[in-house]
N, C-alpha and C positions, 0 to 999 in steps of 0.2 A: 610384594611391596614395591618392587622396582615396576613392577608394569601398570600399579595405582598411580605410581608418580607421575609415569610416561603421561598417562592418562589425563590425569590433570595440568600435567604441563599443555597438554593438546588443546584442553579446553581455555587456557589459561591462555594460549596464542592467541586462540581464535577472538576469546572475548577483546583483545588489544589488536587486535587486525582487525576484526570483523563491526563486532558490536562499537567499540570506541569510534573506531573509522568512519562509521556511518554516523555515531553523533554529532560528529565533529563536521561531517561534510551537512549534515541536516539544521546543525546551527548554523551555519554560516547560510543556505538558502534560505531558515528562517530571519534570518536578518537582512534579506535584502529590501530592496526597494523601501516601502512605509510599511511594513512589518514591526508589530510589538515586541517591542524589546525585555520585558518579562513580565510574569503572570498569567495567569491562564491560557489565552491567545499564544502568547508564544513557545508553551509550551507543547500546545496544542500543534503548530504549526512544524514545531521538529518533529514530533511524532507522526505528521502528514508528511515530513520532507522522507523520511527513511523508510516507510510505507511505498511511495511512489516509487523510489531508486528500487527496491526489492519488487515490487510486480512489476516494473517495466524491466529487468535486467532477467526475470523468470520469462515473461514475454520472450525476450529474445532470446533466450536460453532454449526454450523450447520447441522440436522442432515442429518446422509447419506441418508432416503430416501427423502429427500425437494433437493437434487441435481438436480431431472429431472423437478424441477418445473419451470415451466413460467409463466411468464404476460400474455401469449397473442401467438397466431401462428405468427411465422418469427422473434420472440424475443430470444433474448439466456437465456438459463436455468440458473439454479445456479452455474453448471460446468462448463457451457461453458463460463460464465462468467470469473470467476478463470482460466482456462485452456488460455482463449482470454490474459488475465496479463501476464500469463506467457510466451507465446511465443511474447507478445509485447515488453514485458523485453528485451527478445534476439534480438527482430529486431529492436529497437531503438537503443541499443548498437552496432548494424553494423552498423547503418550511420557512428558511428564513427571509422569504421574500425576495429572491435572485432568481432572475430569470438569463437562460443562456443566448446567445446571439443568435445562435441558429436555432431550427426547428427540430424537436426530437424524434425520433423514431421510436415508438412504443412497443415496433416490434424487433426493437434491433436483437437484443438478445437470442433470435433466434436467425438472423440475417448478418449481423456483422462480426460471423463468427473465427474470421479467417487470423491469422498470423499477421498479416499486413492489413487488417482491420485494427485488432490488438494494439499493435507497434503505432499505429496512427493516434487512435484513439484514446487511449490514456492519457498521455501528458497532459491534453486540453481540460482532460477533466480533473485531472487534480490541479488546475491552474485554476480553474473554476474555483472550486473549494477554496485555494488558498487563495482568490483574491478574494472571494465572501469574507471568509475571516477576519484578513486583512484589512476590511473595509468595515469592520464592527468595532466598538467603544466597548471599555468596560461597562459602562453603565445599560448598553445594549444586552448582554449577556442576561440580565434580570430580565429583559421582555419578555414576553409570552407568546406563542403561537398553537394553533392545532399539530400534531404529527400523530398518524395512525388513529383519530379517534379521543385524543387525547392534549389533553392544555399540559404544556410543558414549557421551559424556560429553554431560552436560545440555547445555553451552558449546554440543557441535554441533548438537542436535536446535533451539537456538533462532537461531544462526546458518545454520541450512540452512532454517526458516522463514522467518528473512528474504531470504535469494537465492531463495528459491520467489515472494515477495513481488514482486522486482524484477524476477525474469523476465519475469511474468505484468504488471508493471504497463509495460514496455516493448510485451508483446503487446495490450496493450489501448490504448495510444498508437496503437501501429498501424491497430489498428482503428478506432479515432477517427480518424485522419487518413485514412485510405482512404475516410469516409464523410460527409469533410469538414467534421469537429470539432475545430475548434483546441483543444488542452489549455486549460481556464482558465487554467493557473498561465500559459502562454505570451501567451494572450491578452494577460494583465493586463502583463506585460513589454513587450509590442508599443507596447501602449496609452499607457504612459509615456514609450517609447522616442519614439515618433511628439508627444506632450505636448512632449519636451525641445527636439524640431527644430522646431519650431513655433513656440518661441519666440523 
């Protein structure tokens, strides 16, 4: 009974260190600048802000030589993982008709696989994304566009970027723990968790 408690107590840190922490810091960048202030969009947009802090803080978590590591042949590495986010950022954003400033590389995924690729590259593209967002109306969300073959409503092309998000940020947990990288966010949980029993 005492070590279910402990146990739960553990979880119970982490969810108010960890999980809260992050909403709280993901609200406040969903509100900045002309970001929507509620309904879909902005909910959307916290979900984008806590997404970004957790693969860029794994980014740097992770060290540069565990980038070329794989599960297995015909799997993607740890870079390519990252590099895959970032050029899916961009290309989801053009279903909705957003084009990025610079010119993409179609084959970065296999070229921008490094650590300090990584650490470079993300942010901009999740800046991307949440300025697209950002830049849509309610009433925009009901348009339609192709993605994959298929007539879909804005709504889904930005909600299917984000489950492409989580998938991938679940695979790349993985990857970190397989290579014996505790998530920051978890770390920092532990940390406090272990701070409370101690005293």
């Amino acid at each position: 009974m005492r070590g279910t408690m402990k146990c739960l107590g553990l979880v119970a840190v982490m969810l108010l260190t960890g999980v809260l922490t992050d909403f709280a810091r993901a609200q406040g960048d969903a509100m900045k600048m002309d970001a929507p202030k509620k309904g879909f969009r902005a909910e959307a947009l916290m979900d984008l802000a806590q997404l970004e802090k957790k693969f860029e803080d794994l980014a740097s978590a992770v060290p540069a030589e565990k980038y070329s590591w794989r599960p297995g042949d015909g799997v993607r590495s740890v870079g390519e993982v990252f590099a895959h986010i970032t050029g899916a950022n961009y290309m989801f954003m053009g279903f909705l008709g957003a084009k990025p400033a610079m010119k993409m590389d179609p084959g970065m995924e296999k070229t921008a696989t490094s650590k300090d690729d990584a650490v470079k590259n993300l942010a901009p593209s999740f800046e991307f994304v949440r300025t697209t967002i950002s830049g849509l109306s309610d009433n925009d969300l009901e348009k339609t566009t192709k993605m994959f073959g298929y007539t879909v409503s804005y709504r889904m092309v930005i909600m299917t970027e984000l489950g492409h998000l989580h998938e991938h940020l679940g695979q790349s947990i993985a990857y970190a723990r397989t290579n014996q990288v505790v998530p920051p966010w978890t770390a920092a949980a532990e940390a406090a968790s272990a701070k409370k029993d101690a005293k």
